[in-house]
C-alpha positions as a Python dict, from the first residue, in 0.01 Angstrom:
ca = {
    (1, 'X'): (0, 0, 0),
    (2, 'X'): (-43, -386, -128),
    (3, 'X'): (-350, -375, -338),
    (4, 'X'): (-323, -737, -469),
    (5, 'X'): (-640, -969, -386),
    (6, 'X'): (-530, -1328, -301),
    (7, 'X'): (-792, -1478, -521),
    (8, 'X'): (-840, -1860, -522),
    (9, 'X'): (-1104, -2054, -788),
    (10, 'X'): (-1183, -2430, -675),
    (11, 'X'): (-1323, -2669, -892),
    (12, 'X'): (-1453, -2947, -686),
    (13, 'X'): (-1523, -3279, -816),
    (14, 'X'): (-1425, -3568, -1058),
    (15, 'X'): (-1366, -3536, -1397),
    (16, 'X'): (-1475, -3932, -1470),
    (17, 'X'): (-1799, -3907, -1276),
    (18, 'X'): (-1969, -3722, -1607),
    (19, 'X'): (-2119, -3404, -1438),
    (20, 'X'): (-1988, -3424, -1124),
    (21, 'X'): (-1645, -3266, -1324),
    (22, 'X'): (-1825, -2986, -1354),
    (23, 'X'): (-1606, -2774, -1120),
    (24, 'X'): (-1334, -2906, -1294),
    (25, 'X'): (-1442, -2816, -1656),
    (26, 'X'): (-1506, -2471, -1542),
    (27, 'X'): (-1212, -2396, -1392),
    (28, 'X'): (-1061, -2548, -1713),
    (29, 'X'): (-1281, -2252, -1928),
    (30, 'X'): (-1141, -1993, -1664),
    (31, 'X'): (-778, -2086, -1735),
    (32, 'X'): (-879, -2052, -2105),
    (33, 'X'): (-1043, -1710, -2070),
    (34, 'X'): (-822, -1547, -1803),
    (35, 'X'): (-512, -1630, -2023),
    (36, 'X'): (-680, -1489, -2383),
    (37, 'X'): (-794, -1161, -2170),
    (38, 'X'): (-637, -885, -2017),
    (39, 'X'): (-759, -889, -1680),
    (40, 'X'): (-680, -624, -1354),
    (41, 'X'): (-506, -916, -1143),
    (42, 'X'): (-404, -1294, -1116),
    (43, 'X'): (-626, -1573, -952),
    (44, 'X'): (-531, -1931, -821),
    (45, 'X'): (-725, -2181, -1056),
    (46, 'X'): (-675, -2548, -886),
    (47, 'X'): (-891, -2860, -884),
    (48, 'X'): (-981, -3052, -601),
    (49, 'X'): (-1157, -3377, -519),
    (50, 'X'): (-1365, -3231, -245),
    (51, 'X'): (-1183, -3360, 62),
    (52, 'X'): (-1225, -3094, 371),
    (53, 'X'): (-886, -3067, 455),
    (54, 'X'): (-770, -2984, 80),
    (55, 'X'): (-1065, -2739, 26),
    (56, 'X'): (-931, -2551, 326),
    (57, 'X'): (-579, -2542, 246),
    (58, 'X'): (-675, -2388, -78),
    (59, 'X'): (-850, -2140, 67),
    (60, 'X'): (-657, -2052, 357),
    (61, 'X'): (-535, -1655, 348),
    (62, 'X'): (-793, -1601, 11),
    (63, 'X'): (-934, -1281, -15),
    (64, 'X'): (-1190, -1479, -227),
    (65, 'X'): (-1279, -1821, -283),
    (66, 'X'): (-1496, -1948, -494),
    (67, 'X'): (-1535, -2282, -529),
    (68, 'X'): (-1745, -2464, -780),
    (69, 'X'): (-1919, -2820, -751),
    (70, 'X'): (-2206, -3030, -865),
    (71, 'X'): (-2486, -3040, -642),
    (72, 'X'): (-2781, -3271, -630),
    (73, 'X'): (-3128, -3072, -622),
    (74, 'X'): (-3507, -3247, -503),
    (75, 'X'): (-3666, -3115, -743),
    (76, 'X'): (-3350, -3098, -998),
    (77, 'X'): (-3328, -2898, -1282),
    (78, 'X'): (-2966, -3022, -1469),
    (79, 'X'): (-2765, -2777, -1526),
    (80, 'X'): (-2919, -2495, -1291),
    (81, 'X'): (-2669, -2292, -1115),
    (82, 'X'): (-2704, -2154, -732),
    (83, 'X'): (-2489, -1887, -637),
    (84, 'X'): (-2417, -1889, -227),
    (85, 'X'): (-2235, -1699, -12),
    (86, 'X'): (-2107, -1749, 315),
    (87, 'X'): (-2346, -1566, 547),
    (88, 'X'): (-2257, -1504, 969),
    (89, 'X'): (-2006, -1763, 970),
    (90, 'X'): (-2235, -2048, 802),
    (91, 'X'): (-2288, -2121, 399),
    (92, 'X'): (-2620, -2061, 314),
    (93, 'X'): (-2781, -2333, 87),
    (94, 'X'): (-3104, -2265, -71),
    (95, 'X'): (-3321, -2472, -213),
    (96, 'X'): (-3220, -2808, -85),
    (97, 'X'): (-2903, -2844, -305),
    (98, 'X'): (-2663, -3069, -176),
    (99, 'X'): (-2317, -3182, -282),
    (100, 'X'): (-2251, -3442, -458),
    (101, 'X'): (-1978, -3574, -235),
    (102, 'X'): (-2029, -3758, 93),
    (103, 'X'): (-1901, -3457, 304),
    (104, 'X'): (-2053, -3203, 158),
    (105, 'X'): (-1886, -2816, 139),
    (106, 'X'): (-2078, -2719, 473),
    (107, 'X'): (-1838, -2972, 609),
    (108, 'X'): (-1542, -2817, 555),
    (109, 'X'): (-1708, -2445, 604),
    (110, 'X'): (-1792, -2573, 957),
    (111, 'X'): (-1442, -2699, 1003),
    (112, 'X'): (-1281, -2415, 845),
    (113, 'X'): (-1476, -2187, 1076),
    (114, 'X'): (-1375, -2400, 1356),
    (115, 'X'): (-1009, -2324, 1280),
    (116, 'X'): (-1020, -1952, 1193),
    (117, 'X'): (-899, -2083, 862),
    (118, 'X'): (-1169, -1933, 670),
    (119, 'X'): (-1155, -1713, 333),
    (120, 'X'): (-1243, -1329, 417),
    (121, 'X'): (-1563, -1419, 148),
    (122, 'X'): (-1619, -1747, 21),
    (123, 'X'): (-1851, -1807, -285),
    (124, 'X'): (-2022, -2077, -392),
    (125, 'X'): (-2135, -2218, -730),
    (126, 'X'): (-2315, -2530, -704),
    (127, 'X'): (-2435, -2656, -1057),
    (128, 'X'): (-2713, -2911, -1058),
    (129, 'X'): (-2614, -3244, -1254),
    (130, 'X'): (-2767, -3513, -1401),
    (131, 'X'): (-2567, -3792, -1433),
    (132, 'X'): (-2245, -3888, -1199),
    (133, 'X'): (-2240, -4222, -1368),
    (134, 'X'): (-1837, -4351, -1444),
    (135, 'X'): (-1734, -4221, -1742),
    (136, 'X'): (-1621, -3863, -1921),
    (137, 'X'): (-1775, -3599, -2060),
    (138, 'X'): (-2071, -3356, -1923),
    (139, 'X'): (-2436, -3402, -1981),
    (140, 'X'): (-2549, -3172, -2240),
    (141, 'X'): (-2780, -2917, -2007),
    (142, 'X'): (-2465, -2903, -1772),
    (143, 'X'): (-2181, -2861, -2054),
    (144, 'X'): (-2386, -2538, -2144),
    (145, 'X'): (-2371, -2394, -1802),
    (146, 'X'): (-1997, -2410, -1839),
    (147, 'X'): (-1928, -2093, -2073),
    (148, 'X'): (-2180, -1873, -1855),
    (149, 'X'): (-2052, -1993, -1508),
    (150, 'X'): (-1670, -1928, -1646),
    (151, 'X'): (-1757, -1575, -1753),
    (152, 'X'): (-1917, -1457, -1461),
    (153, 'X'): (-1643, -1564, -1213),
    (154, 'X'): (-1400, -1386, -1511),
    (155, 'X'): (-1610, -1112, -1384),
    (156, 'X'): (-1610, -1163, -1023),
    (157, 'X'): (-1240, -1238, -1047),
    (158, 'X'): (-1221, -818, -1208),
    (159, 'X'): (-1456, -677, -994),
    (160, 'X'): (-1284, -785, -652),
    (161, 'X'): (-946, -668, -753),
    (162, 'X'): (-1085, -311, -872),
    (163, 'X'): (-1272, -303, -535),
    (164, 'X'): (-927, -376, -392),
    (165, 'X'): (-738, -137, -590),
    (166, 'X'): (-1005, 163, -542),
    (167, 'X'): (-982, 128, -135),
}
């Protein structure tokens, strides 16, 4: 019996739009944790600009995706994380938090969907920024969301592969 989770994380963004490289710093932290700890199985760490057809050939055959981006939120808190979850075929978004893309992830859910090119669960992190200005570096209330977000996807990452290796 195969008991190995195909596991994909997705940071979505741009590293030299400030805090829209959030996805990418976190996935960065993963990397960092997941190689310092010993951990039940693997996962695909990758980066991504956000483009529809990428997202879903990263995903493709996952087990899991999660895939994190910054979001814009009206009101916006900086640095606020949403966790969402792919619900009957369509993402749930709550509280009016948006991508900070021009086609957003429900984009490439709906075209995914479309396909049958969808992950068996598909997460979302969506981290509220406050500045996608040119340049590097994260604002401050968003570069502390970083450690927490990593360490509960560390998490996520364990739990789904003992789930898979209890069944």
């Amino acid at each position: 019996m195969n008991t190995t989770a195909r596991i994909t994380v997705i940071g979505v963004g741009n590293e030299y739009r400030r805090d829209d490289g959030v996805g990418w710093a976190v996935v960065t932290r993963l990397a960092e944790r997941l190689r310092n700890a010993p951990s039940p199985g693997r996962a695909a760490l990758v980066v991504c600009d956000g483009d529809p057809a990428r997202l879903i050939s990263h995903w493709e055959g996952a087990d899991l995706a999660i895939v994190v981006d910054a979001a814009h939120a009206h009101p916006g808190r900086p640095g606020r994380v949403h966790r969402l979850e792919l619900a009957g075929g369509r993402l749930a978004v709550a509280d009016g938090a948006t991508s900070s893309h021009g086609l957003g992830l429900g984009d490439a859910v709906e075209l995914a969907r479309e396909l049958d090119r969808l992950p068996a669960l598909l997460v979302v992190y969506a981290v509220e920024g406050a500045d996608c200005s040119p340049g590097t570096g994260l604002s401050a209330p968003v570069g502390a969301a970083v450690d927490s977000l990593a360490d509960e996807i560390a998490g996520q990452i364990a739990d789904h592969h003992r789930r898979i290796a209890g069944r």
